[in-house]
C-alpha positions as CSV (number, residue, x, y, z in Angstrom):
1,X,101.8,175.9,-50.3
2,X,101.6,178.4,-47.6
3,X,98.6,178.6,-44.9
4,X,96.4,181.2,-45.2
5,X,96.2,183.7,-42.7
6,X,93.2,184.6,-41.8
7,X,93.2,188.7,-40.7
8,X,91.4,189.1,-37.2
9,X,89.0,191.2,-38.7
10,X,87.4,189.2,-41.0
11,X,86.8,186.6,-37.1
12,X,82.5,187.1,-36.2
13,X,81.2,186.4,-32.8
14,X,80.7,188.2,-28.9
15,X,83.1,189.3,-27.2
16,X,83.3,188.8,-23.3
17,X,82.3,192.8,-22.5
18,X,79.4,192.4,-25.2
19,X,78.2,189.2,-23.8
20,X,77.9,190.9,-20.4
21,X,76.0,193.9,-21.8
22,X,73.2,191.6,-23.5
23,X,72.9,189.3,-20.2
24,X,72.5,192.2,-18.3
25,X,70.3,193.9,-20.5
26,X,68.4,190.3,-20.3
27,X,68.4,190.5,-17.1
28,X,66.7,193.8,-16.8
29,X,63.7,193.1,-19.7
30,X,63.3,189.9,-17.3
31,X,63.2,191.8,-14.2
32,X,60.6,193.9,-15.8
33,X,58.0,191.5,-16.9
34,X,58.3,189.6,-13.6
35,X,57.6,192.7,-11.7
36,X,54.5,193.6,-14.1
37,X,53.7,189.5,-13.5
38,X,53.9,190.3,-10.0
39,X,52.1,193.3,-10.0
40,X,48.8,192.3,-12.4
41,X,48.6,188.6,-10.3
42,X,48.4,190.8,-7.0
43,X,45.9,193.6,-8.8
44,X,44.1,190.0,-10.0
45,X,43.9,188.9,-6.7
46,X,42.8,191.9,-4.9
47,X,39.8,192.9,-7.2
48,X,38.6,189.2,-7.3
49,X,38.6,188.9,-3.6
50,X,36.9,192.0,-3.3
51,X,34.3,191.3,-6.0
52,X,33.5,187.8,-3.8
53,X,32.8,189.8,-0.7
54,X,31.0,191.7,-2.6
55,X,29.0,188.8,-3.9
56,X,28.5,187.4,-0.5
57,X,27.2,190.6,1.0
58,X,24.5,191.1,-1.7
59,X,23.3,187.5,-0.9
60,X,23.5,188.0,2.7
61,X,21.8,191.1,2.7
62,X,19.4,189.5,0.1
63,X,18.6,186.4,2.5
64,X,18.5,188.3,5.6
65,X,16.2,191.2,4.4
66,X,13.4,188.6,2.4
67,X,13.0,187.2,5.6
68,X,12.7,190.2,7.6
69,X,10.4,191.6,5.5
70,X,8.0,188.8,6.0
71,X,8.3,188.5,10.1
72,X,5.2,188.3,11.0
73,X,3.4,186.8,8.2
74,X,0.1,184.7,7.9
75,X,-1.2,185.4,4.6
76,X,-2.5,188.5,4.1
77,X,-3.3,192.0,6.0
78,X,-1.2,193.2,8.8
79,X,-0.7,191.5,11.6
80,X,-2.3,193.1,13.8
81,X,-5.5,192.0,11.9
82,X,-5.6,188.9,12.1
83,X,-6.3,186.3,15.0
84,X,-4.0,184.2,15.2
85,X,-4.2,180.9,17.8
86,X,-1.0,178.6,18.0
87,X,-1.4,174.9,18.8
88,X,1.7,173.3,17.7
89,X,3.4,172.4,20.7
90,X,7.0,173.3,21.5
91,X,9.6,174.3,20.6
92,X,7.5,176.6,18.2
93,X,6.6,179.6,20.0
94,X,3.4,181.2,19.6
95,X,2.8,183.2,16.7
96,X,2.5,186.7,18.3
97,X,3.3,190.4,17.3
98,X,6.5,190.2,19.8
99,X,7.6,186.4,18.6
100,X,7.6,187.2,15.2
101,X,10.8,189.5,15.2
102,X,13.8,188.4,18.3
103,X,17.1,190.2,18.2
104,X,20.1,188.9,20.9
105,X,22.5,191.4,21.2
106,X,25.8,189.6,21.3
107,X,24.0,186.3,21.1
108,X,23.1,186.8,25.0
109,X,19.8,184.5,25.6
110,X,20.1,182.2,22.5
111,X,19.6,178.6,22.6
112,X,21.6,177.2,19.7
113,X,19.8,174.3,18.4
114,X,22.9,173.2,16.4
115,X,26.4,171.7,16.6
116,X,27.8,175.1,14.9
117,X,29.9,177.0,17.2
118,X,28.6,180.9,17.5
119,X,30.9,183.2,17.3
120,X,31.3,185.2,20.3
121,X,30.0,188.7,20.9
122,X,28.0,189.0,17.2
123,X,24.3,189.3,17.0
124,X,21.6,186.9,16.4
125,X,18.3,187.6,14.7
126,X,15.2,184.8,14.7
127,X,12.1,186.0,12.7
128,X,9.1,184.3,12.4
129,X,6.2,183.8,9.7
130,X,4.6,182.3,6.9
131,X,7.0,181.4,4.1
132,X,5.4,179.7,1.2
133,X,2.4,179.8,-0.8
134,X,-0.3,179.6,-0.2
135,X,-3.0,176.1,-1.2
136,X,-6.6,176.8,-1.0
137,X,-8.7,173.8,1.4
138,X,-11.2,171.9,-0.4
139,X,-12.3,169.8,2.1
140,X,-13.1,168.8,5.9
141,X,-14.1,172.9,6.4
142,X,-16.9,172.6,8.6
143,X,-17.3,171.8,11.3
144,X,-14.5,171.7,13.8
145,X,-12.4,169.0,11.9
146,X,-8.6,167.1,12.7
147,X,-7.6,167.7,9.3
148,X,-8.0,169.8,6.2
149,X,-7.9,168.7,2.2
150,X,-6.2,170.7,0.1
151,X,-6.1,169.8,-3.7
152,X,-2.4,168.6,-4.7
153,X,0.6,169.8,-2.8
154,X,2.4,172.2,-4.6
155,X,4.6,173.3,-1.8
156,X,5.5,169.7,-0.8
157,X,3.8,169.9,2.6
158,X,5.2,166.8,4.9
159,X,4.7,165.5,8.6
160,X,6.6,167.7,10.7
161,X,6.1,170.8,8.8
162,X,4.4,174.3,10.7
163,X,1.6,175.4,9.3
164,X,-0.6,178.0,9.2
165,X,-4.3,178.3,8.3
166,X,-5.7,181.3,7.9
167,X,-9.2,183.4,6.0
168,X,-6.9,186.7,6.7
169,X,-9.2,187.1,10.0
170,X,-8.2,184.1,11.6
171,X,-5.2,182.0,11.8
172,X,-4.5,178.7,13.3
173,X,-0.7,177.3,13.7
174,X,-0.1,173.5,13.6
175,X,2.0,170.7,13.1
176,X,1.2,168.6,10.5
177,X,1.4,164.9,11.7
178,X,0.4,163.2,8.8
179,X,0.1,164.4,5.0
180,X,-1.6,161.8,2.5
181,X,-2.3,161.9,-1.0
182,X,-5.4,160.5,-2.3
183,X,-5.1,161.1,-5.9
184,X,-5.2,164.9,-6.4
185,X,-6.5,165.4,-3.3
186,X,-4.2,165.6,0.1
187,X,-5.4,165.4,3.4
188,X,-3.4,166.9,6.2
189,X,-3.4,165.8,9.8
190,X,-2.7,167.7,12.8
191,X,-3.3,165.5,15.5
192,X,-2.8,165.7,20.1
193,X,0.8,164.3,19.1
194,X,2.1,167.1,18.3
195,X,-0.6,169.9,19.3
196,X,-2.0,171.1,22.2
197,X,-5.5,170.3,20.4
198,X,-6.7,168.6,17.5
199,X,-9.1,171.2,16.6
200,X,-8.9,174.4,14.4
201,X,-11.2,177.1,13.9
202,X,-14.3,177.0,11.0
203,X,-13.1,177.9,7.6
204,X,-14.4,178.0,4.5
205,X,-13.1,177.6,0.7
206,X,-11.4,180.9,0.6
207,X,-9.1,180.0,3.6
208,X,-5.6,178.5,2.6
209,X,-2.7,176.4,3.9
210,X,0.7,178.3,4.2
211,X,4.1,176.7,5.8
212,X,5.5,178.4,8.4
213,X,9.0,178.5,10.0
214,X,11.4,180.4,12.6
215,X,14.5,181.2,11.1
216,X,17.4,182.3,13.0
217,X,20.7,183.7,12.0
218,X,24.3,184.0,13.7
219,X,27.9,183.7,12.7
220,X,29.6,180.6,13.4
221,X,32.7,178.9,12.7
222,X,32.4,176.1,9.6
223,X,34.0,173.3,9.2
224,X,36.8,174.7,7.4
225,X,37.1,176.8,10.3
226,X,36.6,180.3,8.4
227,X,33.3,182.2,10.0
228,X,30.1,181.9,8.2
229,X,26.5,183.3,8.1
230,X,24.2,180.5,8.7
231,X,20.4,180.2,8.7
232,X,19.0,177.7,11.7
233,X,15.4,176.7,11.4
234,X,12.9,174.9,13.6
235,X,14.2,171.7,12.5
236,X,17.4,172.7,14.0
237,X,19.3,171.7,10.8
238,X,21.5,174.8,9.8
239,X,22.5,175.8,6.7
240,X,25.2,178.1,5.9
241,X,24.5,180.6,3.6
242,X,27.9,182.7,3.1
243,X,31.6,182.4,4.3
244,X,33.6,184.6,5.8
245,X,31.2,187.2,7.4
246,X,33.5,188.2,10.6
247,X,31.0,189.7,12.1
248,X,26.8,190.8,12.3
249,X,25.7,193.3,14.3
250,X,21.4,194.3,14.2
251,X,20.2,197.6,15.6
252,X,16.4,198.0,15.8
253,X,13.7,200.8,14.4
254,X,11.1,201.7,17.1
255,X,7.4,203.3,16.4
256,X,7.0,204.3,19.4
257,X,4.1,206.9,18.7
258,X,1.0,206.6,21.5
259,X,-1.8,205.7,21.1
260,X,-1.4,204.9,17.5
261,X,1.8,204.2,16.2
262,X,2.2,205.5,12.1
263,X,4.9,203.0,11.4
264,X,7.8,205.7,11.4
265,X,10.5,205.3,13.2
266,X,11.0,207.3,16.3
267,X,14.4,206.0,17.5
268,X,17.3,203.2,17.5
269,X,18.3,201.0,19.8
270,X,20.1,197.8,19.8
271,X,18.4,195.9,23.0
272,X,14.5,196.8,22.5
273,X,12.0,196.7,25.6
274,X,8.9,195.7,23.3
275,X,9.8,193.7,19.9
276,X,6.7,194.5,18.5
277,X,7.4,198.2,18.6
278,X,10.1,197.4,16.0
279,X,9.2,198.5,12.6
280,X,12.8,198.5,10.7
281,X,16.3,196.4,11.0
282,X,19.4,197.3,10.4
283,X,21.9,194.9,9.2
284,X,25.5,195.4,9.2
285,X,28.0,192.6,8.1
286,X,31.7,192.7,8.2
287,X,32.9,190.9,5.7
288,X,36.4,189.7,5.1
289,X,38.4,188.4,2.0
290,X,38.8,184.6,1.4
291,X,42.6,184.9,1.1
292,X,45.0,186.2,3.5
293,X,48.7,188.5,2.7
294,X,46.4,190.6,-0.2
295,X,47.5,193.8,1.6
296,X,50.7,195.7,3.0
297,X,50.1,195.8,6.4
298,X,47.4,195.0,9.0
299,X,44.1,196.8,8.0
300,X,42.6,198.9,10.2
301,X,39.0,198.8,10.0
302,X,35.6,200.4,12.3
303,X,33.0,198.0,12.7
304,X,30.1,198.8,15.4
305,X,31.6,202.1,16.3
306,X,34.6,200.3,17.4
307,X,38.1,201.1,15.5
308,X,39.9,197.7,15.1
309,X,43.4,196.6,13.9
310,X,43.1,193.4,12.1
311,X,45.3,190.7,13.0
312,X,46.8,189.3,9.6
313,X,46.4,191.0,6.0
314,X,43.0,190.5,4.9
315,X,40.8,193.2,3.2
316,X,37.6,194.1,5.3
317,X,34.7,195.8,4.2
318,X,31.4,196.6,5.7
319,X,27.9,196.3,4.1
320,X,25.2,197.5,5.6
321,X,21.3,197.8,5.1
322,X,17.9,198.8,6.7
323,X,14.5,196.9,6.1
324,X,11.2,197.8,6.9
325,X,9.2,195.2,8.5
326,X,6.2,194.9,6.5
327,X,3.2,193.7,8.6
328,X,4.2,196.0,11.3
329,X,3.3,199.1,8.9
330,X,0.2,200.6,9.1
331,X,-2.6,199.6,6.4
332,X,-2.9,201.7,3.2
């Protein structure tokens, strides 16, 4: 028998210029999706670093204004009200109009209490006042006593803690030295160790117990050596709040109306000659993104009134707010 030859027609497969067409046609689909990959994982990472500066400035801001709010604070009324007689011995200043509320332009004049490095040239803000609630007394009222009973402890007062005591006419500032419980009732000790005096003023059962602290906040450097907005009270242990806040800069709302001021403000300054003429903050943060190479180029950014070129390829945003300082407002 004879082979059978088979006709070249009837043959099935690629040819070499056909193979090339669907490699390169592979080759562009490929190109393609990577470069939508690319583009979506950038657009990813942009709008999540931006949503987390967001997220820190609202909590910043948040933080920050609470606390200015309440400089000045001793339990009711406004300030100016209220009596208020400091014995706690240093380092807590005396609770005063122009204590509660201390701004140091480019940290110039702060005593950092910590281990944190502050960054140079941003702001520093310390305010002052009652921040808990407040526990009625029960006991040891009159007369002129070394301690006062309160009934349970709610607010999980310890030795060591600032306190004040106050019938929204007077106010007396100590330092607990010892706080016993008794059953329900808790007695709290403020003895010569840590006061100038172990006496307080009368009170009755309407007065109450109130913890009260200094806090003060700056930018320093963490330990993963990113910037950060801590909070510094007057235990000196510091707590950082939010990361990568570049920069904080405070200018400061004066009522300077004589002879009565109406709590409006009559002008800004940064560097005031009377802190307790200041009835508004304004806080401005510059935040920057937690990763590095999201954009182009270098972004340039203004910041304090000064136009800056930043030196890698990190977004930067600023956030900004005003509070009023309550107890410096005149009563309604």
């Amino acid at each position: 028998m004879k082979p059978m030859l088979i006709s070249p027609r009837a043959q099935s497969g690629f040819g070499l210029v056909e193979l090339m067409i669907a490699m390169t046609l592979g080759l562009v689909l490929l190109g393609g999706i990577g470069y939508i990959f690319i583009g979506s994982r950038g657009a990813f990472r942009t709008t999540d670093n931006l949503s987390r500066m967001q997220e820190n400035a609202r909590y910043a801001l948040d933080a920050m204004s609470r606390d200015i709010r309440m400089a000045g604070y001793v339990g009711c009324g406004n300030m100016a009200s209220v009596r208020v007689n400091t014995i706690a011995n240093a380092p807590v200043p005396p609770m005063t109009p122009a204590n509660a509320l201390i701004g140091y332009d480019g940290g110039v004049g702060w005593v950092n209490p910590t281990a944190i490095t502050r960054v140079a040239n941003t702001d520093v803000l310390s305010v002052m006042g009652a921040f808990s609630n407040g526990v009625n007394l029960t006991g040891n009222l009159a007369p002129q006593n070394a301690n006062v009973q309160i009934n349970g402890n709610p607010d999980g007062f310890q030795a060591g803690d600032v306190l004040v005591i106050t019938n929204c006419v007077n106010a007396d500032v100590v330092k607990a030295t010892n706080v016993a419980n008794a059953g329900t009732k808790v007695t709290i000790a403020h003895s010569n160790a840590s006061n100038t005096g172990n006496r307080i003023g009368v009170y009755g059962s309407d007065a109450f117990v109130m913890r009260m602290n200094q806090y003060s906040y700056f930018i320093g450097t963490n330990p993963a050596g990113n910037p950060a907005l801590y909070r510094v009270g007057l235990s000196g242990n510091a707590e950082e709040l939010v990361e990568n806040v570049q920069d904080m800069q405070f200018s400061y709302g004066l009522d300077t109306t004589l002879p009565t001021p109406d709590g409006a403000v009559d002008s800004y300054t940064k560097t005031p000659g009377n802190w307790a003429q200041v009835v508004s903050v304004t806080v401005s943060l510059l935040m920057r993104s937690p990763d590095n190479n999201l954009s182009t180029s270098a972004q340039p950014y203004t910041f304090n009134n000064v136009a800056t070129n930043a030196n890698d390829r990190r977004l930067y945003q600023v956030y900004s707010a005003t509070v009023g300082v309550r107890n410096r407002l005149p009563a309604m």
